[in-house]
N, C-alpha and C positions, 0 to 999 in steps of 0.2 A: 707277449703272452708267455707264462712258465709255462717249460715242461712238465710236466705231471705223468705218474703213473703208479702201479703198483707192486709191491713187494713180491707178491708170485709170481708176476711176469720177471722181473731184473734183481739181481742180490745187491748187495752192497757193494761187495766185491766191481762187480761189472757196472756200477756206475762209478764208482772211482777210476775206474779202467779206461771209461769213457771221457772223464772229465777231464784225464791228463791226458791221454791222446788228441781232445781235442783244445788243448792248454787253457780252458775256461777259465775266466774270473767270476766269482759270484758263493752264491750259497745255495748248498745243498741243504731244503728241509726235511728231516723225514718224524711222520708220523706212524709210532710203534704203538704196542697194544695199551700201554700204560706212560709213555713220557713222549715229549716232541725232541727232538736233534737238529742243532743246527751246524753246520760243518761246512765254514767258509774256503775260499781257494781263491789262490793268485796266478793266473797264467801257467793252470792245471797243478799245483802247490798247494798242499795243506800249509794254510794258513791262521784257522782258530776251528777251536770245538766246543761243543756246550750240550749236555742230555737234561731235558729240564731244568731246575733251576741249583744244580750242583755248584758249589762253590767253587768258580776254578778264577779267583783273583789272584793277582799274582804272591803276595804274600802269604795265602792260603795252600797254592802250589810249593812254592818254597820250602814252607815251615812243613807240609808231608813228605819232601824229598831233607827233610833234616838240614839244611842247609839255615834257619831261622832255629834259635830256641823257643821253648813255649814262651819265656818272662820277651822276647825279643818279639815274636808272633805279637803276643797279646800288647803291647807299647803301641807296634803297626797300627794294629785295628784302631785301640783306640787314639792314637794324638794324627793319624794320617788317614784317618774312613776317606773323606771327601778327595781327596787326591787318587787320580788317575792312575794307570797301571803305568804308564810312561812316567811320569812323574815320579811314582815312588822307584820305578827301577832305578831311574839315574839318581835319585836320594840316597839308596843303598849302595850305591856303584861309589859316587863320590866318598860314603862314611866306610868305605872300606869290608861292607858284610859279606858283597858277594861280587862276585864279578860279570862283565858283561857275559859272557860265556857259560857263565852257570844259570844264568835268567835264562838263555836263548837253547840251549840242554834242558832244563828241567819245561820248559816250557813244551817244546817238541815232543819230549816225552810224557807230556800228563795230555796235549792235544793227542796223536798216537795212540794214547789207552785209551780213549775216548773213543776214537772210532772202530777199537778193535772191541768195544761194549756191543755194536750195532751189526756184526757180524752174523749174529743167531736172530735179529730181526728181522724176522719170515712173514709176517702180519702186518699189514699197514698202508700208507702211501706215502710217496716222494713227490715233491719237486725240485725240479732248481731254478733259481730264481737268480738271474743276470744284475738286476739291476741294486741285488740285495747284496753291499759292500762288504767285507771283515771289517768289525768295529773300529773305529778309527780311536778311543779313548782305551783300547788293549793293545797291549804288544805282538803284534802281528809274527808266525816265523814263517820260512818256506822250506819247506820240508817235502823231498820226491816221494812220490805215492808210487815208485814201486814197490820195495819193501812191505808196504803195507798191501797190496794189493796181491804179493805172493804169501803170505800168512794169510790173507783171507780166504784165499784160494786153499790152501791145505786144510782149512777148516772146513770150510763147506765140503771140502769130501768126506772129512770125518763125520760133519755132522748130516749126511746123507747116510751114509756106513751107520752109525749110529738108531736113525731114525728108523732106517731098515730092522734092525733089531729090536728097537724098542719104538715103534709105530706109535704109542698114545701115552703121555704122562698123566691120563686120567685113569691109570690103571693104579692097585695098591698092590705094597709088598707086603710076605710073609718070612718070617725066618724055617730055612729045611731042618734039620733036626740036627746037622754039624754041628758043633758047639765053637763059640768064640773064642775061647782058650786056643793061647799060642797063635793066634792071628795078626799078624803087622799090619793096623791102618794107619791111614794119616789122621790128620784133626780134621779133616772136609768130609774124611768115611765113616771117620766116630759118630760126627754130628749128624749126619743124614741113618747112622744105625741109630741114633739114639729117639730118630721118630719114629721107627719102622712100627706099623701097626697096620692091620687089615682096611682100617677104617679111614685112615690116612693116604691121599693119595701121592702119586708121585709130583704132581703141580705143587699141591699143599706141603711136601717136604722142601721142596725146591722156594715156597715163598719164604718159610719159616728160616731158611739158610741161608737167605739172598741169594739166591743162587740164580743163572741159567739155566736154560733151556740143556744146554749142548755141556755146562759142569755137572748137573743131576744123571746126564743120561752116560757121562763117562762114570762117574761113579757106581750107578747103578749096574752099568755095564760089567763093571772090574768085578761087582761084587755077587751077580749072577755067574759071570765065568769062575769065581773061585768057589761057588756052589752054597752059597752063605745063604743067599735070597732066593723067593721064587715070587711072578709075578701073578697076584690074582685077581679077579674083578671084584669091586665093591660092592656091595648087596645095595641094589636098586640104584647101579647107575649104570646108566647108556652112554658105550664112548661111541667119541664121535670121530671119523677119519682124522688123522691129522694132515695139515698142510704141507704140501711139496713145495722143493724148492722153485720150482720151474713148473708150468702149465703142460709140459707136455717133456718125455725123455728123450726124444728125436735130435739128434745135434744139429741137422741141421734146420731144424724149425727155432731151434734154441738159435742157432748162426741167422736167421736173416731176423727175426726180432733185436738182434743185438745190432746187427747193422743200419737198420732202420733207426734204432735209437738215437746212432752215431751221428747219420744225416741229420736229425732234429735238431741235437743238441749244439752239433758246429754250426747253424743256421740261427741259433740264439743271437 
């Protein structure tokens, strides 16, 4: 039987934490508000990652790490579709494009951003599932989940810190009467000022920007602390609490839930 549970009870972070302490093989699934994750492991190892149905072939990885030209990309797709990610790697290895090391690098790192996407998923359920392998037609790496497990961790306090601040993304902003002149943003501050409207909420600028949860709420954050923004509510809507990280702030209520998990999950 999988494990199963939920997002409010356990972060990401502290199943990854879990998985490599108890050096698991298998897949971790998680269902978020709007896509599924699948994040395989080898004897507690990241070894593949996928958020819905994202392109991440190996020639598609490649060619965004610039390592593939577009006219060399496009060849791939088309005269190699049918062939495997193993196959075409050793293709490329052989004709000299890239090397083993650069497949096994780029790869790590486009697995890696993948699961630091699921970081600010607060909403949803997990399982892990033992008997559910890392695809055997992809190139597998093994990659230590500390690193990743201590970036997750400085997030979630940020985005705790944050959340405390800004409590509901169904709230809108207004601009205060400071004028924008002589203002240093970035292009991620331009674009979230360029929907700022009463009527506009902060979810709705964050869909419109691709954005997260925890990238809308730093920005909004920077741009309340520099006195630009004020937050108001939208005429005729009822916010709703937003979700905790944790069911409860007691550490150690948070300490024997996570222990409990541990017994579970080594007994798979």
């Amino acid at each position: 039987m999988a494990l199963r549970g939920n997002l409010r009870d356990f972060t990401i972070t502290q199943l990854l934490n879990l998985i490599n302490l108890a050096g698991k093989t298998g897949t971790l699934v998680v269902d978020g508000p709007a896509d599924q994750a699948h994040v395989a492991f080898s004897n507690g190892k990241l070894a593949f990652a996928r958020v819905g149905q994202d392109d991440n072939r190996l020639a598609t990885v490649l060619h965004r790490a610039n390592k593939l030209t577009v006219n060399q990309y496009r060849a791939l797709v088309e005269r190699a579709g049918e062939m495997t990610d193993k196959e075409l790697g050793l293709l490329l290895i052989n004709a000299g494009y890239v090397t083993q090391e650069d497949i096994l690098i780029n790869l790590q790192e486009y697995f890696a951003g993948t699961v630091r996407r699921l970081y600010t998923w607060v909403e949803g359920s997990f399982r892990f599932e033992a008997d559910l392998l890392p695809p055997d037609d992809r190139i597998n790496v093994r990659l230590d989940l500390e690193n990743l497990i201590i970036e997750g961790s400085r997030q979630l306090h940020e985005w705790e810190q944050l959340q405390d601040e800004i409590p509901s993304l169904e709230m809108a902003l207004k601009f205060t009467d400071r004028p924008l002149k002589n203002v240093n943003l970035s292009v991620e501050e331009w674009r979230v000022v360029s929907y700022i409207n009463p009527k506009n909420t902060m979810k709705q600028i964050a869909s419109a920007n691709k954005m997260n949860y925890l990238e809308i709420r730093r920005i909004v954050y920077a741009l309340l602390q520099a006195g630009l923004v004020d937050i108001v509510r939208p005429e005729g809507v009822t916010v709703a609490p937003s979700p905790k990280m944790f069911p409860t702030r007691d550490k150690e209520e948070q300490k024997s839930l996570v222990n409990k998990l541990i017994g579970r999950i080594r007994s798979l």
